[in-house]
VEXMILO-170135 format. One record per residue (C-alpha): residue number from 1; residue in three letters; x, y, z. Coordinates in Angstrom, 2 decimals. Example, Ala and Ser with C-alpha at 12.3 -4.5 7.8 and 13.67 -1.06 7.14 Angstrom:
2
+-----+------+---------+---------+---------+
: seq : type :       X :       Y :       Z :
+-----+------+---------+---------+---------+
:   1 :  Ala :   12.30 :   -4.50 :    7.80 :
:   2 :  Ser :   13.67 :   -1.06 :    7.14 :
+-----+------+---------+---------+---------+
***
This chain:
364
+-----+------+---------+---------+---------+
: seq : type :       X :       Y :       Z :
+-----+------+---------+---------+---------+
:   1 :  Unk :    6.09 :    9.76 :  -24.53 :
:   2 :  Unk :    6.40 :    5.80 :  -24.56 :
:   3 :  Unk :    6.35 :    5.10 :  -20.80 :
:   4 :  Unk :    6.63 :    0.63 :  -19.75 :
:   5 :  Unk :    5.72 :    0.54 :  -16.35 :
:   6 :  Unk :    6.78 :   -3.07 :  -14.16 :
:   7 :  Unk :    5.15 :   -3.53 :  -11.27 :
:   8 :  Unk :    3.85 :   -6.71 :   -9.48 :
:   9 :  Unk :    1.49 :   -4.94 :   -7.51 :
:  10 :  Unk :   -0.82 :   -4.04 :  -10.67 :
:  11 :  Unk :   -2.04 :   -8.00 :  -10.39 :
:  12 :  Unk :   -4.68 :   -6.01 :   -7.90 :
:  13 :  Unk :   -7.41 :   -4.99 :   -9.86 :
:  14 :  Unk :   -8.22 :   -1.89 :   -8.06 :
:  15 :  Unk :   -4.83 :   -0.78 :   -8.55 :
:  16 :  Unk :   -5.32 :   -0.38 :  -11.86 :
:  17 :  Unk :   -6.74 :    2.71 :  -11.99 :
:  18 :  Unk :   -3.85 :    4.85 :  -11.52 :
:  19 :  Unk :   -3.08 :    3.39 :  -14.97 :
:  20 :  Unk :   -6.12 :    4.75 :  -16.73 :
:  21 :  Unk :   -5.49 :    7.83 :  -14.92 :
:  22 :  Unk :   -1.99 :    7.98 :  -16.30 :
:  23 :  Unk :   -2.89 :    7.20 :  -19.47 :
:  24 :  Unk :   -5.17 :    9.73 :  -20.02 :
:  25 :  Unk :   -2.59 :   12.36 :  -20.04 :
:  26 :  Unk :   -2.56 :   12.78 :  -23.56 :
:  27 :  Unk :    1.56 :   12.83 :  -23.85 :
:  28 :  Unk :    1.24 :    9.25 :  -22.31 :
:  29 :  Unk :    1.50 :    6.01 :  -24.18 :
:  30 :  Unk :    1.17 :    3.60 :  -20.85 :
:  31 :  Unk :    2.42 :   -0.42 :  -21.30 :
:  32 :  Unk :    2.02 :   -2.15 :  -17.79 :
:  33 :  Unk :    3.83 :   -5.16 :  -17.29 :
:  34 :  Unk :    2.71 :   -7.57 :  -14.92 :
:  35 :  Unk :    2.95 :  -11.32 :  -13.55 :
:  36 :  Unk :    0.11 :  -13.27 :  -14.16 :
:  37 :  Unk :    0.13 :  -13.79 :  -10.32 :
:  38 :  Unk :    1.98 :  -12.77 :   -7.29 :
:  39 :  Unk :    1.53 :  -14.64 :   -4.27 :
:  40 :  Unk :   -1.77 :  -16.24 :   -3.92 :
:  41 :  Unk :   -3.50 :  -12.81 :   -5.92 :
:  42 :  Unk :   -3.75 :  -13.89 :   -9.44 :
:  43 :  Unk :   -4.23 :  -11.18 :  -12.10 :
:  44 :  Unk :   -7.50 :   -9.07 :  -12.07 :
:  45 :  Unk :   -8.47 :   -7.31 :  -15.18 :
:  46 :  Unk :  -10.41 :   -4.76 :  -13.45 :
:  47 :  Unk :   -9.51 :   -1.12 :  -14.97 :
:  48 :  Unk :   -7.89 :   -1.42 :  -18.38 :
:  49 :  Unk :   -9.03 :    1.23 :  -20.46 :
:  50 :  Unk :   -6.83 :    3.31 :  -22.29 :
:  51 :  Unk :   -3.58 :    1.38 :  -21.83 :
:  52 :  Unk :   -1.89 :   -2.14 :  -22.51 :
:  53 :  Unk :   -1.83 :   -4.13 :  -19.45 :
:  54 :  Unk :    0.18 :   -7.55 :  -20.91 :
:  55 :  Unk :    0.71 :   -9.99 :  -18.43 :
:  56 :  Unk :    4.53 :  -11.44 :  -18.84 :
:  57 :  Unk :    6.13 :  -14.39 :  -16.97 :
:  58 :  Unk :    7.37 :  -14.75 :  -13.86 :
:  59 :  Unk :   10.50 :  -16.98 :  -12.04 :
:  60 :  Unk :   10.52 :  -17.05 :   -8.09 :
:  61 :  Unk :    6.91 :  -15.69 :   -7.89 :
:  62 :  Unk :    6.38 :  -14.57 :   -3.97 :
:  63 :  Unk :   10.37 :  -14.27 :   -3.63 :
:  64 :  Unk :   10.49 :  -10.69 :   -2.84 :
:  65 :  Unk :   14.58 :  -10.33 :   -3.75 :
:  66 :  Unk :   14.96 :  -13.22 :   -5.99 :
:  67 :  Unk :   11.59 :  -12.75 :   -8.56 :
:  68 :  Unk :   12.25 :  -11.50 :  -11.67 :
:  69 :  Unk :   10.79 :  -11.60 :  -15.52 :
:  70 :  Unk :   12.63 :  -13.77 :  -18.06 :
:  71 :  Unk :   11.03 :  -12.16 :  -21.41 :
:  72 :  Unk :   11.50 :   -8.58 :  -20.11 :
:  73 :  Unk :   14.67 :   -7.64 :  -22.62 :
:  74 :  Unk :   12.87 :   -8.73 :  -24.80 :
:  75 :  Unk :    9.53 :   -6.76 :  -24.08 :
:  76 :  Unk :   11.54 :   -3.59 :  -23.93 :
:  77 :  Unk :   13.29 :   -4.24 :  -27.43 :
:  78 :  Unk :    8.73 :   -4.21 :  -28.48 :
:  79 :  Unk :    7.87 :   -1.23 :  -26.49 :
:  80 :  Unk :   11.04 :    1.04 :  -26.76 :
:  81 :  Unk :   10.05 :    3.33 :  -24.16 :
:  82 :  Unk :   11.01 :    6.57 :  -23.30 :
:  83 :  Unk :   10.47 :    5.76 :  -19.47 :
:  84 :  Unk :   10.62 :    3.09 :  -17.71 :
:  85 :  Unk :    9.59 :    2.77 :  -14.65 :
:  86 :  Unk :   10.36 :   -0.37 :  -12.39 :
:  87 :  Unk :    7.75 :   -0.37 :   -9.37 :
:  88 :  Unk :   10.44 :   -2.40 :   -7.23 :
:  89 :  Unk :   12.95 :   -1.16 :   -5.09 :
:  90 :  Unk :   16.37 :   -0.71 :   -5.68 :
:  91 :  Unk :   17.50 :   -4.23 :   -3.93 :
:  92 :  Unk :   15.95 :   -6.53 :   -5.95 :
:  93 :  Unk :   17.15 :   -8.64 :   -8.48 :
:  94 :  Unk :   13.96 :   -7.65 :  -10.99 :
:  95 :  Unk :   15.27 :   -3.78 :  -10.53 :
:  96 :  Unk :   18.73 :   -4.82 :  -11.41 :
:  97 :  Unk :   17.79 :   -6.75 :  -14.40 :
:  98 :  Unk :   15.51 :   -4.33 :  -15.62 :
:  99 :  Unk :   17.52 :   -1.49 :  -15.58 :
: 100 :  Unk :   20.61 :   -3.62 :  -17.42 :
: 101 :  Unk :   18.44 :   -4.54 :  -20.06 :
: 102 :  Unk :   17.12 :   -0.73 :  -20.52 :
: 103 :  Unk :   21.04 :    0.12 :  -20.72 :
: 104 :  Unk :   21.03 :   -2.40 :  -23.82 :
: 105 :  Unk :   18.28 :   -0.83 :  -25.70 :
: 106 :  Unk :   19.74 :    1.28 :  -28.97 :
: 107 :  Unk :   17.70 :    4.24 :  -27.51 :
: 108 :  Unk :   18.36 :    4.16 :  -23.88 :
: 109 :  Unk :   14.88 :    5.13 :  -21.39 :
: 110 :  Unk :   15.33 :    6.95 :  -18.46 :
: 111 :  Unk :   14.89 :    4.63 :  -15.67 :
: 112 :  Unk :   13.53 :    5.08 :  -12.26 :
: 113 :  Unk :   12.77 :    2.81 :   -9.43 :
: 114 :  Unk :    9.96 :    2.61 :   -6.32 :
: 115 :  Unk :   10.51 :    2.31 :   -2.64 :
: 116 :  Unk :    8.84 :    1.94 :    0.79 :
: 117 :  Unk :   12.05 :    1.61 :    2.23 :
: 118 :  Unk :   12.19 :    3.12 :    5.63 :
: 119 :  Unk :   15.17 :    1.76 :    7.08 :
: 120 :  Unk :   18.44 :    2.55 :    6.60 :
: 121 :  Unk :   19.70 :   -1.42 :    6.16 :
: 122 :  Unk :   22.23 :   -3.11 :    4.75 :
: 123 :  Unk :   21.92 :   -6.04 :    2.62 :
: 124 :  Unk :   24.39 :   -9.00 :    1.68 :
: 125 :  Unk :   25.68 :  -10.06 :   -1.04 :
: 126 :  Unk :   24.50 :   -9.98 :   -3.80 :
: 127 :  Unk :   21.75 :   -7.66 :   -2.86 :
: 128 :  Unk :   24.59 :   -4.93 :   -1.79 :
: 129 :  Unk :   26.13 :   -5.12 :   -4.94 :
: 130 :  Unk :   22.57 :   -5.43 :   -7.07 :
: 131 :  Unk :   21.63 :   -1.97 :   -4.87 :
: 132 :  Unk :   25.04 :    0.08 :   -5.44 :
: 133 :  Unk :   24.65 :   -0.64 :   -9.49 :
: 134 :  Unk :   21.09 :    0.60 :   -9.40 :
: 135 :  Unk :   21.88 :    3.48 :   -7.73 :
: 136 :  Unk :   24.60 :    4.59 :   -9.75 :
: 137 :  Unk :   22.51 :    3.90 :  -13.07 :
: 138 :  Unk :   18.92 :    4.82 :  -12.13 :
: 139 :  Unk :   17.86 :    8.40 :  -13.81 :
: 140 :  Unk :   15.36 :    9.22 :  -10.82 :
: 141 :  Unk :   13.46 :    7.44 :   -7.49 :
: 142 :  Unk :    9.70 :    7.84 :   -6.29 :
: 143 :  Unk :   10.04 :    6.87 :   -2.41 :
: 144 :  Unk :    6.33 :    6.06 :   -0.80 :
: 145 :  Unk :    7.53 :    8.64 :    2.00 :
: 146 :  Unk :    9.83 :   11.22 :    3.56 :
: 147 :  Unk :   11.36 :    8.37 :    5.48 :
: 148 :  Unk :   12.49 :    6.33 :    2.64 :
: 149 :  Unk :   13.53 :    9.58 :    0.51 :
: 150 :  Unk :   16.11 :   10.28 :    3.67 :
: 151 :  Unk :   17.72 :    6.69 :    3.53 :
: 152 :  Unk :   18.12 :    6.96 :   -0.67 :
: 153 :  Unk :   19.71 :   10.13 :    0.25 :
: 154 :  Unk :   21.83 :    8.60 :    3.08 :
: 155 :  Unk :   22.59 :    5.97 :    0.86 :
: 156 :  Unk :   24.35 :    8.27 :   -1.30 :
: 157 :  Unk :   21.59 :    8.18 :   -4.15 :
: 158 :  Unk :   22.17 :   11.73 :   -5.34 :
: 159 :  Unk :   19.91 :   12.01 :   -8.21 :
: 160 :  Unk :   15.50 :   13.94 :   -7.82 :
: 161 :  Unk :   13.82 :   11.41 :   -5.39 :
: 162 :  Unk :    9.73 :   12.51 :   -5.65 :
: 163 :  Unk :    7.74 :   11.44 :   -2.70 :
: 164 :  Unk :    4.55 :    9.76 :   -4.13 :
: 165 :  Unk :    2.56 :    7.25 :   -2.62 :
: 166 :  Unk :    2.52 :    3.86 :   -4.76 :
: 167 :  Unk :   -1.04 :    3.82 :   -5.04 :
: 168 :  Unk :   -3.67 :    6.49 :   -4.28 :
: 169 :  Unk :   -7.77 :    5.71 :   -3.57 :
: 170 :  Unk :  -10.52 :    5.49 :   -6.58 :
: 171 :  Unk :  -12.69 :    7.92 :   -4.58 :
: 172 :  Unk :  -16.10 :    6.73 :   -6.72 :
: 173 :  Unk :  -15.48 :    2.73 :   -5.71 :
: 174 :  Unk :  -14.06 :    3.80 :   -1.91 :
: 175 :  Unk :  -17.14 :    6.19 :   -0.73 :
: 176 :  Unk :  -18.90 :    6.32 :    1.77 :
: 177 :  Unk :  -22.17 :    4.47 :    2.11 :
: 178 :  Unk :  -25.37 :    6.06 :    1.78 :
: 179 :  Unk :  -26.42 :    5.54 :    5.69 :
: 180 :  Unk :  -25.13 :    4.84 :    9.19 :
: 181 :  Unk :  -24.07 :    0.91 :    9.94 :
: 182 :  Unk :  -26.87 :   -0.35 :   11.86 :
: 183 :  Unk :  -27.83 :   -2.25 :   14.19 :
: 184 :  Unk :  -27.00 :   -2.85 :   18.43 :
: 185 :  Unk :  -23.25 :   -4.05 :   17.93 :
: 186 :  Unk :  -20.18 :   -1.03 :   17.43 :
: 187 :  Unk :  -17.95 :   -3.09 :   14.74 :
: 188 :  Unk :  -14.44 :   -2.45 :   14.82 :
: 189 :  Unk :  -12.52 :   -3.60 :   11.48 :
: 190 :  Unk :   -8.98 :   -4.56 :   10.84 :
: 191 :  Unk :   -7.70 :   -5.63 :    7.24 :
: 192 :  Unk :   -4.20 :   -6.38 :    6.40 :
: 193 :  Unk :   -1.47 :   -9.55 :    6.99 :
: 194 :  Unk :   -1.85 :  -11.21 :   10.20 :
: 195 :  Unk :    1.69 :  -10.94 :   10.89 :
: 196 :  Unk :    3.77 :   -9.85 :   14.31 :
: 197 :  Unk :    4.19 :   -6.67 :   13.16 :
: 198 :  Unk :    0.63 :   -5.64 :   12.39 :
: 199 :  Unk :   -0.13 :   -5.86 :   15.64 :
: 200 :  Unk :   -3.20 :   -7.36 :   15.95 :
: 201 :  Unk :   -2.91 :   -9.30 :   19.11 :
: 202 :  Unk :   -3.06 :   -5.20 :   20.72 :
: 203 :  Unk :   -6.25 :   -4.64 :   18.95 :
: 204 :  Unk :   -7.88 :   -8.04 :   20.41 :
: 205 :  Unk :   -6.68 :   -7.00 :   24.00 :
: 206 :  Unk :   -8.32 :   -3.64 :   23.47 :
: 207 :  Unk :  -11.38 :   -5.46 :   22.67 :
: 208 :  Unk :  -11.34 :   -7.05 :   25.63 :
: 209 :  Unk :  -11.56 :   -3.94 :   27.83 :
: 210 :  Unk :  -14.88 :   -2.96 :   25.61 :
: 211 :  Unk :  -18.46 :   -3.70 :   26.18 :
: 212 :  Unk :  -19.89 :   -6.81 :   24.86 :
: 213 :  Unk :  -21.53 :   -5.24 :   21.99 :
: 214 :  Unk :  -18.82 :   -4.56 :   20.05 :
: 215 :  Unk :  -17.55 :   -6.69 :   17.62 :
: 216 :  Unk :  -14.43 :   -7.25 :   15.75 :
: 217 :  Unk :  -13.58 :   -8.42 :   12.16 :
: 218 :  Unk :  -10.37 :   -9.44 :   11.10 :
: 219 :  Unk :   -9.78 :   -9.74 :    6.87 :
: 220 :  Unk :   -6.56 :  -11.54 :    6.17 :
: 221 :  Unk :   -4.11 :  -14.39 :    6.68 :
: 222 :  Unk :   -0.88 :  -14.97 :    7.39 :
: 223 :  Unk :    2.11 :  -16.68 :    9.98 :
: 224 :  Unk :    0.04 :  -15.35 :   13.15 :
: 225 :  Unk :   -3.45 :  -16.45 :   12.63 :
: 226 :  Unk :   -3.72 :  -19.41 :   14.85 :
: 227 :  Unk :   -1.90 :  -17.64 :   17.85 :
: 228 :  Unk :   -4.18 :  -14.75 :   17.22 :
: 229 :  Unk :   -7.34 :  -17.43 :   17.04 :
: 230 :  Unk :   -5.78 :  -18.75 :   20.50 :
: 231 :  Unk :   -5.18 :  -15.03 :   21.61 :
: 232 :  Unk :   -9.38 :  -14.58 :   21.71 :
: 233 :  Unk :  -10.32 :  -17.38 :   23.58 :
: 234 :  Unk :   -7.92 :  -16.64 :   26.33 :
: 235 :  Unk :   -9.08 :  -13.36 :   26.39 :
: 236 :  Unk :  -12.54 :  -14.44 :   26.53 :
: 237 :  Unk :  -13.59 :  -12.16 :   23.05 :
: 238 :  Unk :  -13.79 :  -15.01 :   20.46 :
: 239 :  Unk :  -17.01 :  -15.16 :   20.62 :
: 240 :  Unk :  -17.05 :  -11.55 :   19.37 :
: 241 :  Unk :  -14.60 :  -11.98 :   16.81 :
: 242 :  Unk :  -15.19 :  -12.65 :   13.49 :
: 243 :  Unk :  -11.83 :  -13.79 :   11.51 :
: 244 :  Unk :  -12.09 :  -14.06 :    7.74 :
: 245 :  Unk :   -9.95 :  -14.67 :    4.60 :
: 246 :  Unk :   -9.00 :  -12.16 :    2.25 :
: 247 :  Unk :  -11.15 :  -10.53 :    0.20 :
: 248 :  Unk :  -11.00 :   -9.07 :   -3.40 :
: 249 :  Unk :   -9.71 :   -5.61 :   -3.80 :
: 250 :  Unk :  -13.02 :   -4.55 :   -5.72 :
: 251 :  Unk :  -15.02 :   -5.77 :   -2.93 :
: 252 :  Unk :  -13.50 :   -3.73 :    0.02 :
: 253 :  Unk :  -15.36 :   -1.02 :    0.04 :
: 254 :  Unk :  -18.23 :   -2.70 :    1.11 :
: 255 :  Unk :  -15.95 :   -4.33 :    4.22 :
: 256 :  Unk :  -15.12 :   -0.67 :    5.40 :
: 257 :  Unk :  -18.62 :    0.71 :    4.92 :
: 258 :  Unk :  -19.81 :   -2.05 :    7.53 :
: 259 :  Unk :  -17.67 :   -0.48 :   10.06 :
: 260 :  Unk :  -18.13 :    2.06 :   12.79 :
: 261 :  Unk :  -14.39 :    2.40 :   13.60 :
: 262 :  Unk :  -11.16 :    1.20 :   11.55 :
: 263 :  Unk :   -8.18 :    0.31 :   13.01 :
: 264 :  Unk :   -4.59 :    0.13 :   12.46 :
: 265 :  Unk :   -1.97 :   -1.13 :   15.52 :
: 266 :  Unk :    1.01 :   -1.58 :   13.94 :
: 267 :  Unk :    4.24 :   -1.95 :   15.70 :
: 268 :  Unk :    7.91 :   -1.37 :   14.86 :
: 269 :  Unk :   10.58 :   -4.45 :   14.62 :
: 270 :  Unk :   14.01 :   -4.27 :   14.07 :
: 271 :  Unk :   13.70 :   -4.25 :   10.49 :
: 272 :  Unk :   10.15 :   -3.08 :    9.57 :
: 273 :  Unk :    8.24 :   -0.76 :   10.72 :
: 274 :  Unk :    5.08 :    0.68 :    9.06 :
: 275 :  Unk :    5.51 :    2.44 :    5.37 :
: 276 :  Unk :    2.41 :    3.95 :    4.69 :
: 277 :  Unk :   -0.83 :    2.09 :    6.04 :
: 278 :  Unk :   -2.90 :    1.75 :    2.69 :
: 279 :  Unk :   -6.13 :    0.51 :    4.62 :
: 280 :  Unk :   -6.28 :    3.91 :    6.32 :
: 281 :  Unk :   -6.87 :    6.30 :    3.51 :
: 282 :  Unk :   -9.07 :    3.28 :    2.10 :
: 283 :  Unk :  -11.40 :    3.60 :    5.04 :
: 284 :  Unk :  -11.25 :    7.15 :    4.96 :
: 285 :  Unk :  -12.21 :    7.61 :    1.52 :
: 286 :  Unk :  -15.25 :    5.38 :    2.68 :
: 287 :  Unk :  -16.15 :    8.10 :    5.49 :
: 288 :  Unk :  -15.18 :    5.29 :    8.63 :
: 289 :  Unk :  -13.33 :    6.43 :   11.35 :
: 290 :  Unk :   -9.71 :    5.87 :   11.55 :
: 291 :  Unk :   -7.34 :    5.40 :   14.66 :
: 292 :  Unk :   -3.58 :    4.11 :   13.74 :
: 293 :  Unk :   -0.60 :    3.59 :   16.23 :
: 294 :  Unk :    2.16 :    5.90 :   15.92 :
: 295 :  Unk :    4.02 :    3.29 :   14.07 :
: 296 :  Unk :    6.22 :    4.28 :   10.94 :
: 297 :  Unk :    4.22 :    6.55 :    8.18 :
: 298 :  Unk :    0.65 :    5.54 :    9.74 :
: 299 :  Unk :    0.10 :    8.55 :   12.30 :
: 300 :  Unk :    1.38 :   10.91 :    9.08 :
: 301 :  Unk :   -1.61 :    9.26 :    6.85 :
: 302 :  Unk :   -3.49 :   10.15 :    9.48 :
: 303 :  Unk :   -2.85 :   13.64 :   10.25 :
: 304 :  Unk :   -5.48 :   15.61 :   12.05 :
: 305 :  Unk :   -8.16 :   13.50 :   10.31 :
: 306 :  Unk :   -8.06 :   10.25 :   12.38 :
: 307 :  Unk :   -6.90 :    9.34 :   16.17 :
: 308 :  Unk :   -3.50 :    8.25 :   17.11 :
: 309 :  Unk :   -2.17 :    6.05 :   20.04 :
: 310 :  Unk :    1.26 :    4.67 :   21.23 :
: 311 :  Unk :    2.84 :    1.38 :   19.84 :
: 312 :  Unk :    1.53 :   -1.51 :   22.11 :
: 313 :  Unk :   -0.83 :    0.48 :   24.33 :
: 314 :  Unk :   -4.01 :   -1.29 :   24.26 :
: 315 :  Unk :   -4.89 :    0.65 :   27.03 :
: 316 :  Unk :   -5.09 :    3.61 :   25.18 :
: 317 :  Unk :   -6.45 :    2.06 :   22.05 :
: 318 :  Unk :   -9.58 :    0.84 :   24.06 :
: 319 :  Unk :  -10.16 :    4.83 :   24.95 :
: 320 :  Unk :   -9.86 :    5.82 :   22.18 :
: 321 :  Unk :  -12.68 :    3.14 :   20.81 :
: 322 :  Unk :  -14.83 :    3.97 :   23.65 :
: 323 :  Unk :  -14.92 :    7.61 :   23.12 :
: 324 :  Unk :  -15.78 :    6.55 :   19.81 :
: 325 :  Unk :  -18.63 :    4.73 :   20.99 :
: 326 :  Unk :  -20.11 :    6.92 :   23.30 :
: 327 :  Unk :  -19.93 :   10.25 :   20.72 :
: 328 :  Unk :  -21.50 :    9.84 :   17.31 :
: 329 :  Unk :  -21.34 :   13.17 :   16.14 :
: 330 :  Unk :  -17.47 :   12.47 :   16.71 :
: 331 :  Unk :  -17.36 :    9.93 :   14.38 :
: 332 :  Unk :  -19.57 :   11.73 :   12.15 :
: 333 :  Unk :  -16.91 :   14.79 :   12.40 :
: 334 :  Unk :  -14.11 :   12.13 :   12.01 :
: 335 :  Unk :  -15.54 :   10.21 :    8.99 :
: 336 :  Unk :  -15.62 :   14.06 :    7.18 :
: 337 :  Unk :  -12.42 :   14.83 :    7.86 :
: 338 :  Unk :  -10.80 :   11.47 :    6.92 :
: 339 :  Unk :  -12.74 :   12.01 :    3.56 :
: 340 :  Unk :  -11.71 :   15.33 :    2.50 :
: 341 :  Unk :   -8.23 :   14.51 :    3.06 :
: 342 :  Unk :   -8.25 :   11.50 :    1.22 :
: 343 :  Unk :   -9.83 :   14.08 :   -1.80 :
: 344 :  Unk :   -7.13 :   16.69 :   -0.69 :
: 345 :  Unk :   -3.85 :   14.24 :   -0.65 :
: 346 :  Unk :   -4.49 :   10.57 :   -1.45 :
: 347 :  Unk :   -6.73 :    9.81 :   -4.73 :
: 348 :  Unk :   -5.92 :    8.19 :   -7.63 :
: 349 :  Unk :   -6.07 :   10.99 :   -9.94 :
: 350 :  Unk :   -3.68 :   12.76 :   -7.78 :
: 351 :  Unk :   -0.98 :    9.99 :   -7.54 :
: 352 :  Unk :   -1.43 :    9.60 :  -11.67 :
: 353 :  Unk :   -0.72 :   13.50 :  -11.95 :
: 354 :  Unk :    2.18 :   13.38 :  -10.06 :
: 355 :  Unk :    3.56 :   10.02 :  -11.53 :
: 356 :  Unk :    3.29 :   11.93 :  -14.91 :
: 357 :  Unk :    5.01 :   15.14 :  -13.59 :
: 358 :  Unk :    7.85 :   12.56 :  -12.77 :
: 359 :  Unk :    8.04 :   10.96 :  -16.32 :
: 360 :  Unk :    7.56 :   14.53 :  -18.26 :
: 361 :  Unk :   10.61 :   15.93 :  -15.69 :
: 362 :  Unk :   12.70 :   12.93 :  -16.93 :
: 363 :  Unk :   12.42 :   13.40 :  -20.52 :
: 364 :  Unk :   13.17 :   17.09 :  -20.28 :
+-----+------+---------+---------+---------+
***
């Protein structure tokens, strides 16, 4: 079975891995296709064993609707697969494209798409008409979550839609470290956009109701980061904040493993809300507690593994922290549990098994 995945998110190195995993199946011949950048995350060759990962060019890199691959046709008319899968959803004018010039191919693929989507929207022109021809041609879907199966379904996409995760957790890199974090300070970690609906700006007035030993450290960038930066002073915590760029994906684990507690305070807006929460199954794999707001898929990452709290409610947040603080063998007990269901649910191996289950159901 010839199987061409696309997918812009494989530029992350540690993302990789589900391709080794998939091509180990021994059915599986695996070609990923991927832009030599995305964003500002150029290409990382980190886990490439097993498979072709062929880096193909890009027009309207870090358009999310508009981007789309020039040479594709003629990369299909190489790899004649059996499968192809386009890790984009439905919307976008790299889906569309795609899945036209699989149609052209003498032997047609099946063709199935990705999506986080977890809100029933409507899109204009030509992103309406781009969606309604993908749906009508696509063979299968793979939604990230029971949310965005339900709105393919409500958007009249009748055909099997398998809830996978995009991306599970290399369980050997993302483990937990060998001792306690030490020292006087409780560290409190947040990685992710620093964007308005993230949330952050809860998380730093939580930190304000806490002790002066703890500490906070913020990995990312984005539109908010100066209000946030203002945010701390006023708040009188920026001299316990530590704000810092992005970091590799391969060099994560060590961020998490730093940490006594991990959070997550996302909030809903009128046309996001949260879709999975990647960082939390990330820092559980790595043993670190978890506590997410009840925001989108985040609380059902979670589960009975990590601590929840209402959108906005710093209040809450900073209870939850402190009860984190005052009961090690709590954290202990939470660090366990976030583990073993990141082993149960959410590894890489298990997301590859399932992927494959997908292409083997199309082909029969």
């Amino acid at each position: 079975m010839r199987v061409t995945l696309l997918s812009k998110a494989l530029v992350v190195g540690a993302y990789q891995r589900k391709c080794e995993l998939i091509a180990a199946h021994p059915d599986v011949a695996l070609i990923a296709l991927v832009p030599p950048a995305w964003s500002n995350q150029r290409l990382e060759h980190a886990h490439t064993k097993g498979y072709e990962l062929r880096d193909i060019p890009l027009r309207f890199g870090g358009h999310f609707h508009l981007h789309h691959y020039p040479t594709l046709a003629q990369e299909l008319k190489r790899t004649q697969p059996n499968v192809l899968h386009v890790d984009e959803e439905p919307y976008n004018l790299a889906t569309w494209l795609a899945i036209r010039a699989a149609i052209k191919l003498h032997t047609r693929p099946r063709v199935l798409f990705f999506s986080w989507q977890n809100i029933n929207r409507r899109y204009p022109p030509p992103f309406s008409w781009i969606e309604r021809d993908v749906l009508r041609r696509a063979d299968a879907a793979i939604a990230g979550s029971q949310e965005a199966r339900a709105v393919w379904q409500a958007r009249g996409f009748s055909r099997p839609i398998h809830v996978i995760p995009q991306f599970g957790v290399d369980e050997t890199a993302f483990a937990p470290a060998a001792g306690h974090p030490s020292g006087d300070s409780f560290v409190i970690g947040y990685a992710g956009r620093l964007v308005r609906e993230k949330g952050v700006d809860v998380l730093l007035r939580a930190l304000a109701q806490l002790p002066n030993s703890t500490r906070l450290v913020i990995v990312g960038a984005g539109s908010e980061a100066n209000n946030l930066d203002a945010l701390a002073r006023r708040l009188e915590v920026a001299g316990r904040v530590s704000f810092q760029p992005p970091i590799p994906s391969t060099r994560m684990p060590e961020f998490y493993r730093a940490l006594d507690a991990f959070v997550l305070p996302s909030r809903t807006l009128p046309n996001w809300k949260e879709q999975f929460g990647r960082v939390l199954i990330e820092a559980m794999a790595c043993g670190v507690p978890v506590i997410a707001s009840r925001c989108g898929e985040a609380p059902n990452v979670v589960g009975d593994a990590g601590l929840t709290f209402d959108e906005e409610d710093h209040v809450a947040l900073a209870e939850h922290l402190m009860a984190l603080m005052a009961r090690p063998r709590l954290r202990e007990e939470m660090g366990r549990r976030g583990r073993d269901r990141v082993l149960r649910y959410f590894t890489m191996r298990c997301i590859a098994d399932q992927t494959v289950e997908v292409y083997r159901s199309l082909i029969r």
